[in-house]
C-alpha positions in Angstrom: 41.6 81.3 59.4 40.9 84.6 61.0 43.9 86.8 62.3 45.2 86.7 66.0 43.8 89.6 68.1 46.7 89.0 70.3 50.8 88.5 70.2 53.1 87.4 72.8 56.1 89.1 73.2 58.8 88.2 76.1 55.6 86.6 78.2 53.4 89.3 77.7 50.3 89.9 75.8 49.8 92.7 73.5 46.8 93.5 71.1 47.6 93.2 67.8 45.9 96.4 66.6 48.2 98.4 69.3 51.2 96.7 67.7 50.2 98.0 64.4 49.6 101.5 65.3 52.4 102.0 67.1 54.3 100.7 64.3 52.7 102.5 61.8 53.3 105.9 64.2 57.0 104.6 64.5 57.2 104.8 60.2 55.5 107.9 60.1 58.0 109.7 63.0 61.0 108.2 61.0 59.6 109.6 57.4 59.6 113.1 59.0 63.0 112.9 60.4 65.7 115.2 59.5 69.6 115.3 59.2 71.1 118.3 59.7 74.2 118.8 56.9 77.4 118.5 58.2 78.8 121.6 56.5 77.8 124.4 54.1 75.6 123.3 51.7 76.7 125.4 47.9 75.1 125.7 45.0 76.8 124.4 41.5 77.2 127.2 39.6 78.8 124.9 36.9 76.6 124.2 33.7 74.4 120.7 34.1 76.9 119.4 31.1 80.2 119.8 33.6 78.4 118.5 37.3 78.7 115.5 36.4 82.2 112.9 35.7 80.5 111.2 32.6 78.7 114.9 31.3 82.5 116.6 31.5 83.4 112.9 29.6 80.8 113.8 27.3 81.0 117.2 26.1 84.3 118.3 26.8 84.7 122.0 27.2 87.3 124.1 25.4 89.3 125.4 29.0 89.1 122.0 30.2 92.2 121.3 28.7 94.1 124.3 30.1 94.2 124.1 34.4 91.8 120.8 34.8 89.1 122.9 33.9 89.6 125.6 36.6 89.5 129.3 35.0 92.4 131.6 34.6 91.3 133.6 37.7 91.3 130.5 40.4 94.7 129.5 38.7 95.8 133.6 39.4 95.2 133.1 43.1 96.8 129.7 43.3 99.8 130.4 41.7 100.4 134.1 41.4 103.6 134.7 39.6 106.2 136.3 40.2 106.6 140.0 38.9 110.1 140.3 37.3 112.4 143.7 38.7 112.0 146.6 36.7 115.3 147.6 35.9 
């Protein structure tokens, strides 16, 4: 059984080669479509150990235990403390 040179669609003939070309061009246009980000895209500075849940699970670090893992200096500027009067 040889294939149909032509399909029907809503009462009209088309040929079956143009159906597979255009979808064909219709996969290609979608593989080269793009997303823009939604907002600021940043670099992990962290070490490949900590990106992760199941690395920082893993191999615990030793500050991890003091702050949730956040240094001294982003715990400064959350919480600065209070300087006590000189007297």
């Amino acid at each position: 059984m040889t294939a149909p040179k032509f399909i029907e669609i809503d009462g009209k003939r088309y040929l079956w080669r143009d159906v597979v070309k255009l979808r064909q061009e219709q996969r290609l246009a979608a593989a080269k479509a793009q997303q823009p980000p939604l907002f600021e895209l940043r670099d992990d500075c962290r070490p490949v150990s900590e990106r992760t849940a199941a690395g920082r699970y893993r191999e615990p670090s030793l500050f991890s235990f003091f702050g949730h893992g956040r240094s001294a200096r982003a715990l400064k500027q959350q919480h600065p403390q209070e300087r006590e009067p000189e007297s």
